[in-house]
N, C-alpha and C positions, 0 to 999 in steps of 0.2 A: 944337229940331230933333227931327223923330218918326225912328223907329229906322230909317227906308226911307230918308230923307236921311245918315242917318250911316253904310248903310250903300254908298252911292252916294260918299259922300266917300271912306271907305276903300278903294273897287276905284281910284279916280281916282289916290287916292295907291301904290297898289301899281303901276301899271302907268308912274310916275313915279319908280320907286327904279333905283338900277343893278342889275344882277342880282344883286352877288355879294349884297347887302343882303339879294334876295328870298329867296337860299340859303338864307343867315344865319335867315332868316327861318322858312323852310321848318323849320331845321335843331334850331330854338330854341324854334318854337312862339312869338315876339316879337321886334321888331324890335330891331335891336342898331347901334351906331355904333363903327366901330373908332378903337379908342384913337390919337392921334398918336405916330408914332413918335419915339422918344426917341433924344436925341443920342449918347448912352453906345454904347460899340462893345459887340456882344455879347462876351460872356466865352467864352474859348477852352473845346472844349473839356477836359475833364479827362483828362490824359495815365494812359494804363495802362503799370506795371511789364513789362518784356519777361519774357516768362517764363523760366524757370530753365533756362543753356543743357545741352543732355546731355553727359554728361562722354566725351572723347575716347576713341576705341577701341584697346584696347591692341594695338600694333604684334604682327603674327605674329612668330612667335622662329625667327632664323637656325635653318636644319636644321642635325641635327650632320653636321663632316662626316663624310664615308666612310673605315674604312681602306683602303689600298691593298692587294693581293691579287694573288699570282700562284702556279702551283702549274709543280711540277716532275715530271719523270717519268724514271723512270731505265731501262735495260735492261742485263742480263751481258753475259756473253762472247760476242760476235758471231766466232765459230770457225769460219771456212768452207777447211770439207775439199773434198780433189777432186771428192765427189760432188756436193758444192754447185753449184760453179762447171762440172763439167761439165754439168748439170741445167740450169744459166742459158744456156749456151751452146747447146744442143739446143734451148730453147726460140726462138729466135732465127735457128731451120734454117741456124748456122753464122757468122750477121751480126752479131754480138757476142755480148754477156751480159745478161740479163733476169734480178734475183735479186726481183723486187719480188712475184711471188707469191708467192715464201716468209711474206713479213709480211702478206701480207693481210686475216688475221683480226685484227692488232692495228693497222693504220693507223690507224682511225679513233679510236682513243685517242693514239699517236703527235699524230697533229695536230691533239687537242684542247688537249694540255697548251700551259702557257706557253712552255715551254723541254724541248726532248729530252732525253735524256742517254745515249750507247751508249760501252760499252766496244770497242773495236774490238783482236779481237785478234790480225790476220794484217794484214802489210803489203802494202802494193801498188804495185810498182817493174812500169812498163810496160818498162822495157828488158829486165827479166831475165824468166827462163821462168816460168811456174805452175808450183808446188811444196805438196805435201803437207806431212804429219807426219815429221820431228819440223823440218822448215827450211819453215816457210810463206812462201807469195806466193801475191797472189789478182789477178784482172783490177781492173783502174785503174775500172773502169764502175763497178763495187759504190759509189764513193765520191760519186759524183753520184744513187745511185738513194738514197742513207741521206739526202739532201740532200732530194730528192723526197720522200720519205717524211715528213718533216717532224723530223728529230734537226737537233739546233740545236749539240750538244758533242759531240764524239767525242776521247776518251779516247786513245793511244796508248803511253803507261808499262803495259808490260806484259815478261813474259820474253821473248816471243817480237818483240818488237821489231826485233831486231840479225840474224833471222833469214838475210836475205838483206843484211847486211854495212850498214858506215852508208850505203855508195850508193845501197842497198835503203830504207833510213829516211829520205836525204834527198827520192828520188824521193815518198815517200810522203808525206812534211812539203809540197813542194814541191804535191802536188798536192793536198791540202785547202788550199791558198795559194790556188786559184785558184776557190772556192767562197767564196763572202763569207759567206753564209748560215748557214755552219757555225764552230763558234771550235774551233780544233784545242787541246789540254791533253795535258802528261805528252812530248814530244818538242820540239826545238828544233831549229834549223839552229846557235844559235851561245851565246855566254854573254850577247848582246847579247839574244838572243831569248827567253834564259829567262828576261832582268830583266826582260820583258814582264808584267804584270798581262792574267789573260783576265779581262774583265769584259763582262757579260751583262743590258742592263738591259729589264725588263719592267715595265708598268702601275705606275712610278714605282717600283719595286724594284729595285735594283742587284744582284747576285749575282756574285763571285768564284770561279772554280773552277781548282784545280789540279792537277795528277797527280803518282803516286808509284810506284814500281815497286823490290820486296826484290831482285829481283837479273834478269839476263838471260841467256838458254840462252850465246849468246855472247859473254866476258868478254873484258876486255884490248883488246878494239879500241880501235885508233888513232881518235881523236878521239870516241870515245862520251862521255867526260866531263860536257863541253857539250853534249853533247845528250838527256841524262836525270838526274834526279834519284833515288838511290837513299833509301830510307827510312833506311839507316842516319847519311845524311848530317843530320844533326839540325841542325845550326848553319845550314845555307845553306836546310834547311825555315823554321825559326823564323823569318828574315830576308825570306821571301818571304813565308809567312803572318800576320808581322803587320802587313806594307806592307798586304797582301791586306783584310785585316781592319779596318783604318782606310779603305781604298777603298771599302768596298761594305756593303750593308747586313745581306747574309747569305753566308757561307766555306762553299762546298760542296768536301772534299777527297776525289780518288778515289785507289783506292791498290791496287797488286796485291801478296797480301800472306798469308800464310799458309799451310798444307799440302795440295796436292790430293786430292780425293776422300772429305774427313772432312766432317761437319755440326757439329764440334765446333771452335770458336777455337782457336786454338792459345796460349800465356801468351805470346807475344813478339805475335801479334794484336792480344789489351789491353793490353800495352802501348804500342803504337805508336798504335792506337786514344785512349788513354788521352792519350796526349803531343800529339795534335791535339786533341780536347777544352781539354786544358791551355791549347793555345796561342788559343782560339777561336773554333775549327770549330763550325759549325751543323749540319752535314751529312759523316757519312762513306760515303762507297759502296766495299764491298769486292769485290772481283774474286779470280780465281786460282783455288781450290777446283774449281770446274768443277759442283760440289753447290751447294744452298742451306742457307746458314746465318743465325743466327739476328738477330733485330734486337731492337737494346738500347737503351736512353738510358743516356746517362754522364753527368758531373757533376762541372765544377771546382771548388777549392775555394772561387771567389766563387759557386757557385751555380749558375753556365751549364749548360745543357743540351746536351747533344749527341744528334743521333740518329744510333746507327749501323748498315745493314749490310753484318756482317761477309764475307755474299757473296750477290751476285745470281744467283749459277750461273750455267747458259750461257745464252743468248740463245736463239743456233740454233749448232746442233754437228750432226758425223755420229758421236757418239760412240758405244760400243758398249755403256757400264754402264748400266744402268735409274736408278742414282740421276741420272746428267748429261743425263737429257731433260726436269728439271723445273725451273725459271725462274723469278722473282720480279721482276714489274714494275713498282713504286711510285708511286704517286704522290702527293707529297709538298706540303702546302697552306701557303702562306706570308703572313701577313698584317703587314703594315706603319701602326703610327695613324699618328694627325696628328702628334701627337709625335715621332714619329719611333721610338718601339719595334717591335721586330720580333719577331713568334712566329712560332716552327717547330711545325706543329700533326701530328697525329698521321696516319703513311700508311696511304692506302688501297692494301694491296696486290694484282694481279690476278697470281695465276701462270698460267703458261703452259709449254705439253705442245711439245715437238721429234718430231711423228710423221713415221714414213718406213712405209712396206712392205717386203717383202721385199727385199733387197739394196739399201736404203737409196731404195727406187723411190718419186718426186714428193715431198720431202721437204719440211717446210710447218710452221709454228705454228700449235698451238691453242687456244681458251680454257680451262684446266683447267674453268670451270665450267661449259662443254657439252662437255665430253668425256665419253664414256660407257663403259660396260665391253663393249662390243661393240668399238667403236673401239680398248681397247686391249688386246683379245685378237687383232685384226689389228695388231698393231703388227709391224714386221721386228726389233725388237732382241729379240724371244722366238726368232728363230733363232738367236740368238749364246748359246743357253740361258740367258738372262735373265728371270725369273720376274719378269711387270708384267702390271700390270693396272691399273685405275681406286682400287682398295682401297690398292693396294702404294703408289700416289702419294697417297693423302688421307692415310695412318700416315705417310711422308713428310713431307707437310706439316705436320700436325696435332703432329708431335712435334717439329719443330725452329720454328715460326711461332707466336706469340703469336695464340690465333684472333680476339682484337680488332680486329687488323691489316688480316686478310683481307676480299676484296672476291670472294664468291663465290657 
């Protein structure tokens, strides 16, 4: 066969294959025959190891919790003279009493704190007449406008209590009765009511407060007994403040108590001071003096601390001496852990100025720390020959207040 025949048989046979052959063909450069396929199952294939799993994420950690926290704010002697109450009464062109401008440069601290605290120290019997120096009675109104304001405890153990007779005290007991918002301390109606516990609970803190009063202008009345507690009564204090003191988580004790118009303790002061410490007070707030005196930490013999002070002077007065227009208003920061311990932490104190004008005209609180010496060379108590000025109250304070204290 010449090469023209063979290559005439080869197209013959190409175009006689199946395709995949001619692929095959194409693919190989020679024609290829696929193998038979074999009985055998193909072999799995070969399994791969999972890979390495990641290790779990460590859980976020409980926040700690928070301790509890509540701060306290104290104000003196809330002493309203006739100029006061006639002042509230004018503004009101006759239709009651309006005392609420007087506070108005301190409201807005008033009811920021947790809890108020005013020493009130004139009663207010709506039956009996308004009455001055030395037998106070003040209008019934004052005690809803202290409620407004935002004071949460008012204080009544004071000398001038019995002023206007127990009728005068029970009227005035009866009518913080009827104000929920404020817890009355330091007066009773009966012995039923002085076994009462005041307690006072704020942002998971409970607080106990009690009242004390060294003696009152009017002695011997029929049935005062029961309805105050004198300091010298030591047995029937102890019996109430350590009930007090297993109730609550911190014992605020107010007390009126020591010699008017000194910035100096008096030795029966620490001691009295001293024997509430003992018993485990957290807190003393002293009244009476009409001055401000000094603030101390005491110290039982397990260690406890006490903060005391020994006087807030007055609040608001019309009083005549230049040392009784200057005021100490605390405010005392209380935190509670989880545990359950409780710290008395160090007060920020704001003093504060009692200014009037000439014959006691628009009488009103001020911040001592915008008070200025123009303001108190207009003062009315430089007519009573009273040498005051802005200088005469910083030597004032600067010498009887720890200046760490102050908030000025």
């Amino acid at each position: 066969m010449n090469r023209y025949q063979r290559l005439i048989l080869l197209l013959a046979l190409l175009f006689a294959l199946p395709p995949f052959l001619i692929l095959g063909l194409r693919t190989h450069g020679s024609l290829s025959v696929p193998e038979a396929s074999s009985s055998e199952p193909a072999s799995a294939p070969e399994e791969r190891e999972p890979p390495p799993s990641l290790p779990e994420p460590e859980p976020e950690p409980e926040p700690e919790p928070e301790p509890a926290r509540a701060t306290l704010l104290a104000a003196g002697d809330n002493l309203i003279h006739d100029v006061l109450y006639n002042q509230a009464f004018r503004r009101t062109e006759g239709n009651g009493y309006d005392f609420l401008p007087v506070y108005e440069a301190v409201r807005s601290q008033i009811e920021a704190a947790d809890i108020a605290f005013i020493n009130q120290e004139t009663m207010m019997a709506a039956s009996l007449p308004l009455s001055n120096y030395p037998a106070f009675n003040s209008p019934p109104q004052l005690a809803g406008q202290l409620a407004e304001l935002g004071f949460d405890v008012v204080n009544l153990a004071n000398n001038h209590m019995l002023d206007v007779g127990v009728d005068g005290l029970e009227e005035t007991i009866s009518l913080f009765d009827t104000l929920p918002a404020i817890t009355r301390i330091g007066a009773f109606h009966n012995e039923a009511d002085r076994a009462q516990l005041r307690l006072v609970e704020r942002n998971g803190i409970t607080f106990a407060f009690a009242g004390y009063a060294d003696y009152t202008n009017v002695s011997g009345t029929k049935g005062a007994p029961d309805r105050v507690l004198y300091t010298n009564n030591r047995e029937a204090i102890a019996s109430q403040l350590t009930a007090a003191r297993e109730a609550a988580d911190v014992l605020v004790v107010s007390v009126h108590f020591g010699e008017e118009n000194t910035t100096i303790p008096t030795a029966a002061q620490r001691a009295a001071a001293q024997f509430f410490c003992d018993l485990g007070a957290d807190i003393v707030l002293g009244h009476h003096s009409h001055v401000i005196q000094p603030v101390e930490w005491l110290e039982n013999e397990e260690g406890k601390r006490t903060l005391v002070f020994f006087s807030l002077g007055n609040f608001v007065s019309a009083q005549r001496g230049a040392y009784n227009l200057l005021g100490l208003m605390p405010l005392i920061p209380v935190e509670k852990s989880p545990e359950g311990a409780v710290t008395v932490g160090d007060p920020r104190i704001t003093p504060v100025v009692t200014h009037y004008g000439a014959n006691f005209r628009e009488l009103h609180l001020r911040l001592f720390s915008d008070y200025t010496e123009e303001q108190a060379a207009a003062h009315g108590v430089r007519g009573f020959g009273e040498s005051f000025s802005r200088s005469f109250l910083e030597k004032l304070l600067f010498d009887t207040i720890d200046e760490r204290y102050l908030d000025i």
